[in-house]
Backbone as a ProteinNet text record, in pm:
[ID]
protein_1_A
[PRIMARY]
XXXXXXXXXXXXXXXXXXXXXXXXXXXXXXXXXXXXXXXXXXXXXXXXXXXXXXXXXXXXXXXXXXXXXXXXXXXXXXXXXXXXXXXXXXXXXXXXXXXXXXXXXXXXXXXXXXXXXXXXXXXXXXXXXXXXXXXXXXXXXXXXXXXXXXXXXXXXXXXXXXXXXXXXXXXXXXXXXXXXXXXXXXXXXXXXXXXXXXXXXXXXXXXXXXXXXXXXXXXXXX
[TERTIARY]
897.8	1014.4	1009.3	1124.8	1092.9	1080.4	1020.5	969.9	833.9	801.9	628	564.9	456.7	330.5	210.5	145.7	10.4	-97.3	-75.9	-167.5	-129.2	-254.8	-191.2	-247.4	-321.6	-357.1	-193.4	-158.6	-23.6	70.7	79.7	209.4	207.4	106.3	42.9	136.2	79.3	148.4	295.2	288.5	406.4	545.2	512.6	484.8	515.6	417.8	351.5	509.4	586.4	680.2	777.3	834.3	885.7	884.9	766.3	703.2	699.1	732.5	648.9	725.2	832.2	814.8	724.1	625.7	520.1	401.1	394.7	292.1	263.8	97.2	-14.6	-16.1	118.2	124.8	24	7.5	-106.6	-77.6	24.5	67.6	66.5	66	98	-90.4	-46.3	-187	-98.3	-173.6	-134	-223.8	-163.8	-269.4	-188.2	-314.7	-288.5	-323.5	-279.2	-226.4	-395.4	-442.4	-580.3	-498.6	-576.5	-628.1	-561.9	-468.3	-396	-298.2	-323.1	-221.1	-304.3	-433	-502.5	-562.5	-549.8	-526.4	-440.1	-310.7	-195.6	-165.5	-249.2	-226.9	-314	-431.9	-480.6	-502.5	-394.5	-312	-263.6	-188.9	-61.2	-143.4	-205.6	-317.9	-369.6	-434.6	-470.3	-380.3	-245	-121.9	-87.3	-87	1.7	-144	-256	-323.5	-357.7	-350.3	-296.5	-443.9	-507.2	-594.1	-563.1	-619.1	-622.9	-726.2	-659	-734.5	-683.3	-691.8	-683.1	-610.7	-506	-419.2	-449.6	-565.5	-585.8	-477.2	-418.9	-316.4	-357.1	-363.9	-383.9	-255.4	-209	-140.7	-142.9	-92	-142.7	-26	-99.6	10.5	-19.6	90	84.2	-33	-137.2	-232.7	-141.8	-152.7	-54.2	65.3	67.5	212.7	199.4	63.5	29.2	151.7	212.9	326	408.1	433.6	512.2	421.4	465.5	437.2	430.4	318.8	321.4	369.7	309.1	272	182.6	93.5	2.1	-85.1	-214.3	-282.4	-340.8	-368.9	-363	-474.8	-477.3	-618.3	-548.6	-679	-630.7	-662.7	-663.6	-655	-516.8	-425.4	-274.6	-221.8	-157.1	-171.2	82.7	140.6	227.8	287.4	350.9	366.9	540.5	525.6	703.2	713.7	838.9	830.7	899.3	986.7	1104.1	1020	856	782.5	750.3	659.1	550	604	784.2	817.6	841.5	856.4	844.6	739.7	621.2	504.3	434	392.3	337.6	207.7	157.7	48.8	15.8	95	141	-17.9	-12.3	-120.8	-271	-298.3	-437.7	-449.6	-291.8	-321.6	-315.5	-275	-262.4	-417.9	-476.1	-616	-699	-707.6	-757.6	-745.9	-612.6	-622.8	-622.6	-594.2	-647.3	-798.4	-835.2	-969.7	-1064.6	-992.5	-1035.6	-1020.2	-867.2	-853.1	-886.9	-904.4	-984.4	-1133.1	-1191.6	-1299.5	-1332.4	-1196	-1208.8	-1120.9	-1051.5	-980.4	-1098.5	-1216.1	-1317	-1439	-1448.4	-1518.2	-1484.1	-1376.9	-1283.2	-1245.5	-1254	-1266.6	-1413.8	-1515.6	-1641.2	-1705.2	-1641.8	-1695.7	-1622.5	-1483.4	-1420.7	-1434.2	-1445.2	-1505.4	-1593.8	-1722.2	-1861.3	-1896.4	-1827.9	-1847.5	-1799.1	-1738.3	-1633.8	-1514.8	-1472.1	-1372.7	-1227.7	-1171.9	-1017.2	-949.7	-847.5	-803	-683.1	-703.1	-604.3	-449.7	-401.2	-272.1	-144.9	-187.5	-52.3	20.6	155.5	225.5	210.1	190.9	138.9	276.9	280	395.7	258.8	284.5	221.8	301.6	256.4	292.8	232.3	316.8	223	230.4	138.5	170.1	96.9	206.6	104.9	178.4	93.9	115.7	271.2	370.7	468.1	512.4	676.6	743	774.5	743.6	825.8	877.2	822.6	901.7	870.9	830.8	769.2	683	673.2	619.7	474.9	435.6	248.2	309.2	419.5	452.1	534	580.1	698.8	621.9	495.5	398.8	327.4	291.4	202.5	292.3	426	496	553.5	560.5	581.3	423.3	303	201.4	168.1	223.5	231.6	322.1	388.7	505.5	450.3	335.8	290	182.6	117	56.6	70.5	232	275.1	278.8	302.6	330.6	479.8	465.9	603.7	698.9	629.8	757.7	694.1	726.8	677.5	769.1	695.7	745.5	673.5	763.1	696.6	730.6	649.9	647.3	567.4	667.4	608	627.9	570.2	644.8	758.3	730.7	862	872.3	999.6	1031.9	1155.1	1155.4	1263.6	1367.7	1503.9	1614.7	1653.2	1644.9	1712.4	1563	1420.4	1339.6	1353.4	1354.5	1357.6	1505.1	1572.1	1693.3	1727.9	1624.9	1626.5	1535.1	1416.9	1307.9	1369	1422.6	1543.6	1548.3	1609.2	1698.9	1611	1452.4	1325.9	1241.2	1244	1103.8	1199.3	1159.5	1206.8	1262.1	1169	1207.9	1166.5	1252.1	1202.8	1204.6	1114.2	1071.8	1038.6	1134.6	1094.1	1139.7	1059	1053.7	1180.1	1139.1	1207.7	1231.8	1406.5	1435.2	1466.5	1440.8	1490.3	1580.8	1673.1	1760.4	1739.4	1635.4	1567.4	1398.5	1398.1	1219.1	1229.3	1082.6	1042.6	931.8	832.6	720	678.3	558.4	479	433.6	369.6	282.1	370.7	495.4	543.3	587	583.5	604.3	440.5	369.6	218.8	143.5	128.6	50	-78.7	-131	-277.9	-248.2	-257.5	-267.3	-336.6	-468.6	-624.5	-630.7	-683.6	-742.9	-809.3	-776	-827.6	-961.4	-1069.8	-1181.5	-1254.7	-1266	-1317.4	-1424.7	-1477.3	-1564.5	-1497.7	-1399.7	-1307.5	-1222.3	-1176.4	-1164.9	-1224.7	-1363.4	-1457.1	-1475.5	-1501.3	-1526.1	-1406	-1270.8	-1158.6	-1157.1	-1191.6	-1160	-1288.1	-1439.9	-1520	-1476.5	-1439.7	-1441.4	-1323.9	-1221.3	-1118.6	-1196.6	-1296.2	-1319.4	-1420.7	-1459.8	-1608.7	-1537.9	-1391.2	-1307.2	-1202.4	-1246.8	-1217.7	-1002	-946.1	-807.2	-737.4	-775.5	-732.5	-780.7	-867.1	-897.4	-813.1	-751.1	-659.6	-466.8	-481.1	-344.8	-276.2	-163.2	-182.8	-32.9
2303.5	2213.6	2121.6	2058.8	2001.2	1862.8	1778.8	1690.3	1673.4	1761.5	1748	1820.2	1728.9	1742.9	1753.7	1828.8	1945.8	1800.6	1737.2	1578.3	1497	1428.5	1309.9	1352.3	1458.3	1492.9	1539.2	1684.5	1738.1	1681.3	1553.2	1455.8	1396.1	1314.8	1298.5	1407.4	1539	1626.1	1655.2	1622.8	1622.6	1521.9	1408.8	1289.6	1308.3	1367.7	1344.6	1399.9	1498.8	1576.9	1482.3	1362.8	1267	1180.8	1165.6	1096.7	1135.2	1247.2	1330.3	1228.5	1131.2	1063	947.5	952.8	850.7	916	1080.3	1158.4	1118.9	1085.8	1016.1	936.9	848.4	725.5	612.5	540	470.9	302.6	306	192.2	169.8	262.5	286.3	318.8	219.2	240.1	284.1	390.2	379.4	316.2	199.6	160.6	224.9	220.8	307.1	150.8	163.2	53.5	130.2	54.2	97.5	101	187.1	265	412.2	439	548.4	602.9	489.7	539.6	578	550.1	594.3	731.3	819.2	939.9	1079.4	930.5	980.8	914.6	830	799	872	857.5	991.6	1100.6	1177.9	1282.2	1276.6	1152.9	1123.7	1063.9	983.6	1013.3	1089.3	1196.2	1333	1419.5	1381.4	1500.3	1423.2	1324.1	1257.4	1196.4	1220.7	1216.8	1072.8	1004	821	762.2	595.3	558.8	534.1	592.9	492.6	366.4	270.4	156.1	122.3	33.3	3.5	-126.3	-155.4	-323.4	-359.1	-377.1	-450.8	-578.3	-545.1	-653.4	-703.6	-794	-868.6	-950.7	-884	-974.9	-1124.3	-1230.5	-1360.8	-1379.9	-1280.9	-1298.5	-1433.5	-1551.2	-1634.7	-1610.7	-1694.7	-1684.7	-1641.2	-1545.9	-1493.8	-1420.6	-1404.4	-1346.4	-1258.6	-1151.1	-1155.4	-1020	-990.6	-925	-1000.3	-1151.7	-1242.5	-1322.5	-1260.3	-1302.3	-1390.6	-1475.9	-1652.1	-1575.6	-1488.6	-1446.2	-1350.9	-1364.4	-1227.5	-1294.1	-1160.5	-1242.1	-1087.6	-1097.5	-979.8	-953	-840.2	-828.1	-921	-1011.6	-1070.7	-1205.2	-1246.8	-1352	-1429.3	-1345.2	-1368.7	-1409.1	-1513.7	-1528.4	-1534.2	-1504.6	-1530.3	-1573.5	-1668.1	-1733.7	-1737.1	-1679.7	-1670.9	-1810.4	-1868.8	-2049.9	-2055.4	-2035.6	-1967.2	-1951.7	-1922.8	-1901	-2052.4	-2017.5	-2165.8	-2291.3	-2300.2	-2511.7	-2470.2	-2341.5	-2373.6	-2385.6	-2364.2	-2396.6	-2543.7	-2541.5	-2697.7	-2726.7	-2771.1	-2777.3	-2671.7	-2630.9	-2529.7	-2513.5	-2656.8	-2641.8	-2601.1	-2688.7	-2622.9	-2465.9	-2455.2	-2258.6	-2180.4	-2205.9	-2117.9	-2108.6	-2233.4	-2249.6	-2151.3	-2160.5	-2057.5	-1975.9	-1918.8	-1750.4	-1750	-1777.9	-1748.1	-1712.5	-1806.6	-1858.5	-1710.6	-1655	-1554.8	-1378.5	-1396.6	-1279.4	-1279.9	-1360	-1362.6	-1271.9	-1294.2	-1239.9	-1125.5	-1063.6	-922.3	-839.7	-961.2	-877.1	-859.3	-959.6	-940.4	-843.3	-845.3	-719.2	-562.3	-550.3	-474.7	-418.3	-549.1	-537	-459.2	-514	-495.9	-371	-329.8	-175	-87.2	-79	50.9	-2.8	-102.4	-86.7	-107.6	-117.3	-104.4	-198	-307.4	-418.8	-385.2	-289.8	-267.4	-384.6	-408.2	-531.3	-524.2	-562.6	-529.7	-524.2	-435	-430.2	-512.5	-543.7	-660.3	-557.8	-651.9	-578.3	-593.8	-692.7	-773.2	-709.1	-665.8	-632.9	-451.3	-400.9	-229.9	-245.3	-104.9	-76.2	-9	-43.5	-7.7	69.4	206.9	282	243.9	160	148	224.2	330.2	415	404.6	430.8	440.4	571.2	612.6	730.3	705.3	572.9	621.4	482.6	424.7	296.7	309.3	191.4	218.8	59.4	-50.8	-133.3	-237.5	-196.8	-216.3	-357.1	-419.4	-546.2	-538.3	-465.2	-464.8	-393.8	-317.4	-310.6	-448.3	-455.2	-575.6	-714.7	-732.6	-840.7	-859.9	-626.3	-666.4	-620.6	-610.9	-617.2	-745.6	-866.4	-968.4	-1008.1	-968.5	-1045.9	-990.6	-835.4	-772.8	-904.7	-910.2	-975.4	-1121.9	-1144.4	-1322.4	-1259.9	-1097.5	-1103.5	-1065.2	-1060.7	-1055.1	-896.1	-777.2	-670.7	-685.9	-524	-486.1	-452.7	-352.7	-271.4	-247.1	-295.4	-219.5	-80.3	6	133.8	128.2	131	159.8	339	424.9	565.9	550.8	648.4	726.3	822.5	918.8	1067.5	1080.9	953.8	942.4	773.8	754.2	619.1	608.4	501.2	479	484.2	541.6	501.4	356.5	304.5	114.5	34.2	105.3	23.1	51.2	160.7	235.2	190.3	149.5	104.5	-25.5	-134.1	-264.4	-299.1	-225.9	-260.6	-224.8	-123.3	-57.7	-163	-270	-394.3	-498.9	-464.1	-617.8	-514	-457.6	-352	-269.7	-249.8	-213.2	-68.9	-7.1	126.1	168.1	252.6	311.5	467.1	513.1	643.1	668.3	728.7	737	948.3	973	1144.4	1212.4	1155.4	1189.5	1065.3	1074.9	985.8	1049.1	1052.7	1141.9	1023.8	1135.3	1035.5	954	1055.5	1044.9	979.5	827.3	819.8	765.5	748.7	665.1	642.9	702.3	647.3	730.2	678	783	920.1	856.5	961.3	1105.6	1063.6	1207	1315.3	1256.4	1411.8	1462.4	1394.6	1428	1504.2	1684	1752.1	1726.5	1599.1	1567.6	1411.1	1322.9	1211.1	1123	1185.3	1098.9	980.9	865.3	742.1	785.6	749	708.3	641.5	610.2	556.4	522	357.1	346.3	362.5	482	560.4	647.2	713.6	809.5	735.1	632.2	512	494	490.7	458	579.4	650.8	804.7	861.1	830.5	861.7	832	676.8	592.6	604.8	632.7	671.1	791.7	868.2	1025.3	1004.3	902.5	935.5	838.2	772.4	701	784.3	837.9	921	1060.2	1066.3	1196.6	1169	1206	1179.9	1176.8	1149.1	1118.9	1263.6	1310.7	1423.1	1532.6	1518.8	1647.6	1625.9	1537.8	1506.9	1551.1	1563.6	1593.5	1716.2	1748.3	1900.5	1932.2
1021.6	1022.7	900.3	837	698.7	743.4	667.2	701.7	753.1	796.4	879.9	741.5	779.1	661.5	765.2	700.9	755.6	753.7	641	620.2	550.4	511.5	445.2	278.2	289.3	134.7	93	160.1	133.6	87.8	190.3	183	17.3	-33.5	-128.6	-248.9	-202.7	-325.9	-395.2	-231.8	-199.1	-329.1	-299.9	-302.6	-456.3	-492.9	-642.9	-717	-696.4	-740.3	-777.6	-709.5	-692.1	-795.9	-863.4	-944.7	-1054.6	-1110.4	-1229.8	-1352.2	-1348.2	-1479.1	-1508.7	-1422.9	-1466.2	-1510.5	-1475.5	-1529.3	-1653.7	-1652.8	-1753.9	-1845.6	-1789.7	-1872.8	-1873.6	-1985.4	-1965.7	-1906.9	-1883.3	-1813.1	-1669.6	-1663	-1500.1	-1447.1	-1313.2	-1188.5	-1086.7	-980.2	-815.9	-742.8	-645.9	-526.8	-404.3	-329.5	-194.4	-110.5	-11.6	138.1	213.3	201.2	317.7	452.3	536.1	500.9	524.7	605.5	520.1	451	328.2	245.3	112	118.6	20.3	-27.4	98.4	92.6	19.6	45.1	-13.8	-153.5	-186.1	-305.7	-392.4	-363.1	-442.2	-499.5	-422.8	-477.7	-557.6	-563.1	-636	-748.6	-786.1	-903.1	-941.7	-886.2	-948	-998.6	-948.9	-943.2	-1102	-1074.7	-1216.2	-1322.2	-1328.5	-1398.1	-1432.5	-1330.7	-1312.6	-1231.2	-1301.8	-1278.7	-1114.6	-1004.8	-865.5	-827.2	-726.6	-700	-561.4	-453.1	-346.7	-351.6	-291.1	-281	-108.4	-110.8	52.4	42	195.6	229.9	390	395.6	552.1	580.4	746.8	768.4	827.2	815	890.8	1002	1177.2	1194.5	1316.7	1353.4	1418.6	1592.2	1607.6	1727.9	1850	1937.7	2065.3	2028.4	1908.3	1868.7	1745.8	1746.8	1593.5	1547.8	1600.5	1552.4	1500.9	1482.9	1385.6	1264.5	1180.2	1038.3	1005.8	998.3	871.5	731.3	706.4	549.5	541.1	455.6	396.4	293.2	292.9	208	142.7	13.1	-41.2	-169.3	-236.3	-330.3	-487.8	-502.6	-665.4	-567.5	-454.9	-416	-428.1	-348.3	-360.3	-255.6	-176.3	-63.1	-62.8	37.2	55.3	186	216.9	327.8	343.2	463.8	528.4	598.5	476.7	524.9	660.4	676.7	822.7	906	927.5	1045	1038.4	881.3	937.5	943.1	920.2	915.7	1073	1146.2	1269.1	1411.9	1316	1364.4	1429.8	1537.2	1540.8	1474.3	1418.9	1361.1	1250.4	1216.8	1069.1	993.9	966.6	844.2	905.1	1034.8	1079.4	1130.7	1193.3	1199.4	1105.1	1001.6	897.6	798.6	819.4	725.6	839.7	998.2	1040.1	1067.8	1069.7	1031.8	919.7	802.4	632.9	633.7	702	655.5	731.2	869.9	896	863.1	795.3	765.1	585.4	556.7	425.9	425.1	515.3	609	566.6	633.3	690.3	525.5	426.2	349.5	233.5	209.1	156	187	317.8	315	297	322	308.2	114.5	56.5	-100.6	-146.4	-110	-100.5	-100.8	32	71.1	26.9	-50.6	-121.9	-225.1	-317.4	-405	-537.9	-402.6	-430.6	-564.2	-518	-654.3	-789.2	-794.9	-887.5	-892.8	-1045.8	-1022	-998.8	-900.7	-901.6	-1057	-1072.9	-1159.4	-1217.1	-1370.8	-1384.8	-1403.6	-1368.4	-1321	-1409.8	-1477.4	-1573.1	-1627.9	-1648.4	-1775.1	-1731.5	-1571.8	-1572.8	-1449.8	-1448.5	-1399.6	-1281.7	-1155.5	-1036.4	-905.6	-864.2	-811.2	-704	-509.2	-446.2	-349.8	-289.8	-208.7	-54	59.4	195.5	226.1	378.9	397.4	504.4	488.4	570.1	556.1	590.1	641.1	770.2	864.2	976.6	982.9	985.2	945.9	870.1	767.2	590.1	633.9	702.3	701.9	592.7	605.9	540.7	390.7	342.2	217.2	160	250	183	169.5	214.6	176.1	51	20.1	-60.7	-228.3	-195.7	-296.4	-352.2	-253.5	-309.7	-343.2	-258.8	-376	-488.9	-572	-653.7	-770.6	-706.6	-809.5	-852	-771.3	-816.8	-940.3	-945.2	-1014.2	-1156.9	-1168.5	-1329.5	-1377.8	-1260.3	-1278.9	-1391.8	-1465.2	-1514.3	-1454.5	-1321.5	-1211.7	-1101.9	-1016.2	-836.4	-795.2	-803.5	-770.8	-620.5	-458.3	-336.3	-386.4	-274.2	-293.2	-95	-28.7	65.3	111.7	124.8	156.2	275.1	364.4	515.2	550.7	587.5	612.9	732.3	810.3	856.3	794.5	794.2	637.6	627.5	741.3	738.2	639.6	672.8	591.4	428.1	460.8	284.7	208.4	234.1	207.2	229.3	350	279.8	129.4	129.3	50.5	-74.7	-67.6	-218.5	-326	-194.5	-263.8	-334.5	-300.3	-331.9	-414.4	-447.2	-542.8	-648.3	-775.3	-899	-873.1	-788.8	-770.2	-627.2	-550.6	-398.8	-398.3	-366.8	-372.5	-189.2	-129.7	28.7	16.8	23.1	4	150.1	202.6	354.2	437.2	476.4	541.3	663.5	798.8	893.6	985.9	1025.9	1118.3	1230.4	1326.3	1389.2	1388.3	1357.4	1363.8	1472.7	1538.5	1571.7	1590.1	1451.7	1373.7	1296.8	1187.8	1092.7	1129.1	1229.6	1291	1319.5	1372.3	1422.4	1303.1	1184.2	1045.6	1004.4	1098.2	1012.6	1145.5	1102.5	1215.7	1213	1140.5	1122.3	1088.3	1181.6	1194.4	1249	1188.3	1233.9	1175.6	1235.7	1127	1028	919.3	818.2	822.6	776.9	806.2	658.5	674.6	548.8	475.2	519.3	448.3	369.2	442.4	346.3	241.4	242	158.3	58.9	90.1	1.9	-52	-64.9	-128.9	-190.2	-165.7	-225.9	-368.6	-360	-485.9	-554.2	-445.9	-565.5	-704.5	-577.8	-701	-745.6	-779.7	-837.3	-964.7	-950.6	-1041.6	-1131.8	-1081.6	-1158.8	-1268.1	-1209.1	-1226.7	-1393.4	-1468.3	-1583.9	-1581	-1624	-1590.6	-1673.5	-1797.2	-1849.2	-1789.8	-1715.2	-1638.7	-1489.3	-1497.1	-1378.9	-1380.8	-1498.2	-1510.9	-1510	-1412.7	-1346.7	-1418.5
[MASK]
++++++++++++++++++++++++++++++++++++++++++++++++++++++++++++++++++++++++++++++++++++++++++++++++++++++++++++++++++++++++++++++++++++++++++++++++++++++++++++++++++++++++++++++++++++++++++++++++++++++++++++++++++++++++++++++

């Protein structure tokens, strides 16, 4: 059936076809959305002969309600805050220093272990391809594209092989470029175009971005 992908490598290749005018430019990085969108971004670096790296994004979402958004906090040490939540917060400022203060935590170790004290990459002035393996209702892209934009990128290109059409078509309107491979009429989530939709595990994370790093970039370009 079209639309279903065998995985998240496929999707990736998929993916990559979409893309071919950024093939082996030297401006251009892809980050992948831990943790499975890095799967699929990797492809899409190997396919297009393009440096990969990881954009860990945490959401900060309000204590009892963590499905509502304060903001986000993201790789570069980028933090963005949805004011519309927090002026309606009581005590705004002490909840927000402790969930920061905790999902900072988890977004640092998380930096740490994919990659292996390697330094995030400076980002300034590069046109960045950010890829996950799906939209359903962009919240964790649409965070880490506005903390993309505090860090002085040229262009936010989102890229996912399947999306809701209402997400892929608000986000259209906030990112330089939208790349959603498949919009089906019918979602009602990632998971259902992918006949292999295991967690991701950040070991495979970690080993993705090793060997894309060890993997010379001209021997990457297909």
């Amino acid at each position: 059936m079209e639309g279903i992908f065998p995985n998240r490598a496929e999707a990736g290749r998929r993916l990559a076809e979409r893309l071919s005018a950024y093939r082996g430019r030297d401006d251009t990085i892809v980050l992948g959305l831990p943790r499975g969108g890095v799967p699929v971004a990797y492809e899409v670096a190997r396919q297009l002969g393009l440096p990969l790296d990881v954009f860990v994004v945490r959401k900060l979402g309000v204590p009892g309600y963590e499905e509502l958004a304060m903001g986000a906090i993201a790789s570069g040490n980028v933090s963005v805050l949805n004011e519309e939540v927090v002026s309606a917060l009581p005590e705004a400022e002490e909840i927000l220093e402790m969930v920061i203060s905790r999902e900072k935590v988890e977004l640092q170790r998380r930096e740490t272990r994919y990659r292996q004290d390697r330094p995030a990459p400076d980002l300034r002035g590069r046109v960045v391809i950010l890829v996950d393996d799906g939209l359903a209702t962009g919240a964790t892209m649409r965070a880490a594209a506005a903390a993309l934009r505090k860090q002085s990128v040229a262009k936010i290109v989102v890229a996912v092989p399947v999306g809701a059409p209402e997400t892929c078509q608000e986000l259209d309107s906030e990112v330089d470029e939208m790349i959603c491979a498949f919009m089906p009429e019918f979602f009602h989530g990632v998971g259902q175009f992918y006949e292999d939709f295991s967690q991701t595990t950040d070991e495979e994370v970690r080993e993705l971005l090793a060997k894309a790093k060890d993997e010379p970039l001209s021997e990457r370009v297909i």
